[in-house]
C-alpha positions in Angstrom: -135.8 -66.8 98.6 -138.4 -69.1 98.4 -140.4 -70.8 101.6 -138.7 -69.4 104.4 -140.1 -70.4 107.6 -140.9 -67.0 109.6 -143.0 -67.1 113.1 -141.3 -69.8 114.3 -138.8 -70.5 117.5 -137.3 -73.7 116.2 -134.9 -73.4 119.2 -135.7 -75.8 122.2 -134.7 -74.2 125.7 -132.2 -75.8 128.1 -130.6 -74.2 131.0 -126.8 -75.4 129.8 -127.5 -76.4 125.8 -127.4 -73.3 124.0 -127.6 -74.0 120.3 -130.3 -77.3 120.0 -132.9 -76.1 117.8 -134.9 -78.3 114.9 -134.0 -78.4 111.4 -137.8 -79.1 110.5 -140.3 -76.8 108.7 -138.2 -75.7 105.2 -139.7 -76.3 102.0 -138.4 -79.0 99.9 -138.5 -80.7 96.5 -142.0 -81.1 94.8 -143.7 -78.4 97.1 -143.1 -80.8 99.9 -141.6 -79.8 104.1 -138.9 -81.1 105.8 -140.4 -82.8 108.4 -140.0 -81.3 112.3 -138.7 -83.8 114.8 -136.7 -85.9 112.8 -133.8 -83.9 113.0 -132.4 -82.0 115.3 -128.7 -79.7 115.7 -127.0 -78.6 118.8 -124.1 -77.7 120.5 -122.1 -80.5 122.7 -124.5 -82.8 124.7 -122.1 -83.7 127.4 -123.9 -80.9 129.7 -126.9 -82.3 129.7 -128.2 -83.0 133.4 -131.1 -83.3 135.9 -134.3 -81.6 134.6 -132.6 -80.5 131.0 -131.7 -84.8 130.4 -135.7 -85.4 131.6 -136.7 -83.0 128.5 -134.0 -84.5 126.2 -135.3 -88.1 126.9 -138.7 -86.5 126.7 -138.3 -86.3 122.5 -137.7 -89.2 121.9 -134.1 -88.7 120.4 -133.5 -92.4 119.3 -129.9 -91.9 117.7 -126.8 -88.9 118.6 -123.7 -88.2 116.0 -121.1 -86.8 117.8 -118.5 -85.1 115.5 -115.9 -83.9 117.7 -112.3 -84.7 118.2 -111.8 -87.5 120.0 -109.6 -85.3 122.3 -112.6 -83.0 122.4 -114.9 -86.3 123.3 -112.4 -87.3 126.5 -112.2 -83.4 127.5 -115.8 -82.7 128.3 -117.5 -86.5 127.8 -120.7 -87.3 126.1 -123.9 -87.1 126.3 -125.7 -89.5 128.9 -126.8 -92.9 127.9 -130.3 -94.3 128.3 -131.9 -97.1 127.1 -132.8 -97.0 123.3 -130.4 -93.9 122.7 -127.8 -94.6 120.0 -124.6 -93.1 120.2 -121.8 -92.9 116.7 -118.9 -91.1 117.1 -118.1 -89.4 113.8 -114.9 -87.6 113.7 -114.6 -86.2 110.0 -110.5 -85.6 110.0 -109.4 -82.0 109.2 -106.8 -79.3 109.5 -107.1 -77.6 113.1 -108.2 -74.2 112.8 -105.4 -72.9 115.1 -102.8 -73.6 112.3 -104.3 -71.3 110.0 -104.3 -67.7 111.5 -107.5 -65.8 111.1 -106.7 -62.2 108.9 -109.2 -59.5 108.7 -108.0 -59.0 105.0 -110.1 -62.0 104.2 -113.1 -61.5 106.4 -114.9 -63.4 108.3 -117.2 -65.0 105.8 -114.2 -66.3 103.4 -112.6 -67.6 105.8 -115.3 -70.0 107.4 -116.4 -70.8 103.5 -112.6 -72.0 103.2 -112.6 -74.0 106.7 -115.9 -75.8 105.1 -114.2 -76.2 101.9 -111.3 -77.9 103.7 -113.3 -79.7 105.8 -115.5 -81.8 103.2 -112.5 -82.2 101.3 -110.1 -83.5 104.0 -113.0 -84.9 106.3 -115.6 -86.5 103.2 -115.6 -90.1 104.0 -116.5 -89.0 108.1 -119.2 -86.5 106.6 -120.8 -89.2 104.4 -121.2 -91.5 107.2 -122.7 -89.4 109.0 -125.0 -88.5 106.5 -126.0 -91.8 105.6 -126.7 -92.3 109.8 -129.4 -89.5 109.3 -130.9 -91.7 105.8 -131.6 -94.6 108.0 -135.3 -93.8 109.0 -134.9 -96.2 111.6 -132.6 -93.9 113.4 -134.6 -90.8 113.3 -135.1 -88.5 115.8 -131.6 -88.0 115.0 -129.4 -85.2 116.8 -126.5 -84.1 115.4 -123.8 -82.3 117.2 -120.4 -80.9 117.6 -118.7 -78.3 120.4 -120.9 -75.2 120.0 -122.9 -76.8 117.0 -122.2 -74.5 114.2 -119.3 -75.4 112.0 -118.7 -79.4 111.4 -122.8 -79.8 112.5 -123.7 -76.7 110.4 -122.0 -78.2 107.4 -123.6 -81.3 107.6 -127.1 -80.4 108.4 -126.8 -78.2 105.2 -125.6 -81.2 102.9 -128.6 -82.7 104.2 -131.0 -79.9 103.3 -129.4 -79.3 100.2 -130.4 -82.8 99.5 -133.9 -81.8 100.6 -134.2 -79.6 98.4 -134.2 -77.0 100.5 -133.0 -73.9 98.8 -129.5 -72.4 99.5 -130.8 -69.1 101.5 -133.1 -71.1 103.7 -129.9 -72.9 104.9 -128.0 -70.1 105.0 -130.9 -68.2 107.7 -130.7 -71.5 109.7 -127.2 -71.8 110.0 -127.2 -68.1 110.7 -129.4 -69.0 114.1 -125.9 -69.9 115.6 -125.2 -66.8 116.2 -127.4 -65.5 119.1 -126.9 -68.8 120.7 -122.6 -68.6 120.3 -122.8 -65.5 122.1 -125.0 -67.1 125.0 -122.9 -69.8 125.2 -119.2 -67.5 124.9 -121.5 -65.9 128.1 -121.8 -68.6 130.3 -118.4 -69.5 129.8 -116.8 -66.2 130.7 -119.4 -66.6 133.8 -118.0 -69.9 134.7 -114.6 -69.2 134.7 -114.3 -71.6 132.0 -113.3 -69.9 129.2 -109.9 -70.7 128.1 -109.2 -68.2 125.6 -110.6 -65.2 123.6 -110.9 -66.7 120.3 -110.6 -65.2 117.1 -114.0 -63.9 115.7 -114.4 -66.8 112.8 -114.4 -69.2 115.8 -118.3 -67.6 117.0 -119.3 -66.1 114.1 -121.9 -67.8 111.7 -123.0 -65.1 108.9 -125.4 -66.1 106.2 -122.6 -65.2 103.6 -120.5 -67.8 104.7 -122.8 -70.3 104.4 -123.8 -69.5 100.7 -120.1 -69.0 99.7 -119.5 -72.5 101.2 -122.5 -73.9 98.8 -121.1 -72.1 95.7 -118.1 -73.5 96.0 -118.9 -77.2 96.7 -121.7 -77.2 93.5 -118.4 -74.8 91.5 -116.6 -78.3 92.6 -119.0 -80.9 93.0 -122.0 -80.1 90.9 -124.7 -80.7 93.9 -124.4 -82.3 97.4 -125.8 -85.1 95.8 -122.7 -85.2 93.8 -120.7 -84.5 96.3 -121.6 -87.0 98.8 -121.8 -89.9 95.7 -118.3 -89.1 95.4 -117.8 -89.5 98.8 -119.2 -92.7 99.3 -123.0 -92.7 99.6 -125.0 -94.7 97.0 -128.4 -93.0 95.3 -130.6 -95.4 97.7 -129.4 -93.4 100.6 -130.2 -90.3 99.5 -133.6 -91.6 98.3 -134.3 -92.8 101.8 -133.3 -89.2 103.1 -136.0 -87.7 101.1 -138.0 -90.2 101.4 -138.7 -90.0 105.6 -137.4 -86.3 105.9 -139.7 -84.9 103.7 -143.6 -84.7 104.3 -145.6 -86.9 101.8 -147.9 -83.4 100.8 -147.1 -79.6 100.9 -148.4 -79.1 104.3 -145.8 -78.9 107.2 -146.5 -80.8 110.3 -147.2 -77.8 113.1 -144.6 -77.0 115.2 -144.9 -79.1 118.6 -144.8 -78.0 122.3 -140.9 -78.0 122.6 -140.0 -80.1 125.6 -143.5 -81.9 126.4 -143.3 -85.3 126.5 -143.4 -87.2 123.3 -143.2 -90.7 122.0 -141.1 -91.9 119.4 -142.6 -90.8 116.3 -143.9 -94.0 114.2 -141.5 -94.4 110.7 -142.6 -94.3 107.5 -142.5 -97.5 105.7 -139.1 -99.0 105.8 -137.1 -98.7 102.9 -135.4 -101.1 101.9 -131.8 -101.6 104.1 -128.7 -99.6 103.4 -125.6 -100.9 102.4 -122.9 -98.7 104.6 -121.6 -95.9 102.2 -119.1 -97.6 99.7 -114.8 -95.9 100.4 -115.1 -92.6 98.8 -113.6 -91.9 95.9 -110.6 -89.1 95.7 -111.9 -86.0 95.2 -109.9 -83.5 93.9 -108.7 -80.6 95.9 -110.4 -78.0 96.1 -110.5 -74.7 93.3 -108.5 -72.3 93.9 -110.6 -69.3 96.2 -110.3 -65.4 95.7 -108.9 -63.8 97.8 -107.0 -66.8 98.4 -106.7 -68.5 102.2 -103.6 -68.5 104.3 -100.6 -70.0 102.7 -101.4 -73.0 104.6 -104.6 -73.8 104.1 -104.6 -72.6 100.3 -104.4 -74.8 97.2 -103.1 -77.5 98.9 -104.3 -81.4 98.5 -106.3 -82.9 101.0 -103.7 -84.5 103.7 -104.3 -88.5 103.2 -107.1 -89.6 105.5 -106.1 -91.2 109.0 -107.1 -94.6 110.4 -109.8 -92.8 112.5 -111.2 -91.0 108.9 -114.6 -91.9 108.7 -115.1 -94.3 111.5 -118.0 -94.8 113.6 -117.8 -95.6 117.1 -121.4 -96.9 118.1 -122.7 -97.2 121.9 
């Protein structure tokens, strides 16, 4: 493992957000450091209220992608609007987890690596949208988010670190940070009354394994992200610009900040020059066959055709 970040609380503390933490402080290519407040991960922002909105608007968070279901979007809302916030709705299309039963014969770790598999397949054009959101440096600070901020926001952070530079088991500890904060959140929905279900363990689960099983297979597939999100739509300039204002110009990280004092906007780097919107992404094939092989209904099968919806952003 090379530059892990250690002595670090990346996670930002709200009373009903349990999972927003930044992405900043991993090494990169050429020695360099993602840089921190740029880009952020959480769980749903629809909670967000009173003093915990205050501290939200307080970083300067010019741009949200939301990636839930739209169903999931009308259930429990969005998060606030404010004057220079952005707001895309990104809903990457894929198979719903309920229709392919969790086993213990497969583990835990297989089967999330085979939901990610099946959801950059099924969901690519939607997950190389929102990708090329985060390239635009324009946008940044960007936070990125789904329900509980682990599986379709975990998957694309890490296409965006990979891009980065940053190495497989540094993205694999940070998507393993879910964890603690799943649990709080399962928590404070048992306390509310408000949870619906007892969900199977894949569903709040976020081992490191998975995450490294989910990159081997996309590069056994793909080659790289970078080859993975070219094929799904993104041109070479976008993935320049991403390195280009998410990286730091030397190999010195920028400290970590106070986490909720007030801040303004961060000042770009030089502009690059506009992106084009990511180009239809070209069919990729389905995915490799996995061992032990998924559920009948999730294994070996071609990516459904992509709906209308597949890809498009809604922007507020």
């Amino acid at each position: 493992m090379r530059g892990t970040v250690t002595g670090v609380d990346r996670a930002l503390s709200f009373s009903e957000i349990f999972n927003f933490r930044d992405v900043g402080g991993y090494a990169g290519h050429d020695g360099r450091t993602v840089r921190w407040r740029r880009l952020f991960r959480s769980d749903s922002l629809s909670r967000l209220n009173g003093a915990d909105q205050a501290a939200f608007e307080a970083l300067g968070v010019r741009t949200v992608i939301d990636l839930r279901r739209p169903h999931e979007v009308r259930r429990d809302g969005r998060v606030p609007a404010y004057d220079g916030l952005g707001y895309h709705h990104i809903h990457p299309e894929h198979q719903d987890w309920d229709e392919i039963p969790y086993e213990e014969r497969i583990g835990v770790a297989r089967y999330l690596a085979n939901r990610y598999n099946d959801l950059v397949e099924q969901g690519a054009a939607g997950i190389a949208t929102a990708v090329g959101v985060i390239a635009d440096a324009e946008a940044a600070p960007v936070v990125v988010h789904c329900v509980a901020g682990k599986d379709r926001t975990g998957v694309v952070c890490a296409l965006t670190l990979s891009v980065l530079g940053v190495s497989d088991e540094d993205i694999a500890t940070d998507y393993a940070l879910t964890t603690a904060a799943s649990e709080r959140f399962t928590a404070w929905l048992r306390a509310k009354g408000a949870l619906r279900r007892e969900f199977p363990k894949p569903y709040y689960s976020s081992p490191a394994e998975a995450m490294l099983l989910f990159l081997t297979d996309l590069r056994d597939r793909h080659g790289s992200a970078e080859g993975y999100l070219l094929a799904a739509g993104l041109k070479p300039d976008h993935l320049d610009a991403l390195r280009t204002h998410l990286l730091t110009p030397t190999d010195t990280p920028t400290p970590p900040l106070s986490p909720l004092s007030p801040l303004s906007p961060p000042a770009p780097p030089a502009p690059p020059a506009p992106l084009s919107p990511p180009a239809p992404p070209a069919p990729l094939s389905p995915p490799a066959p996995l061992s032990p092989p998924a559920p009948p209904a999730a294994a070996g099968a071609p990516a459904p055709p992509l709906s209308v919806d597949q890809g498009q952003t809604h922007v507020v």
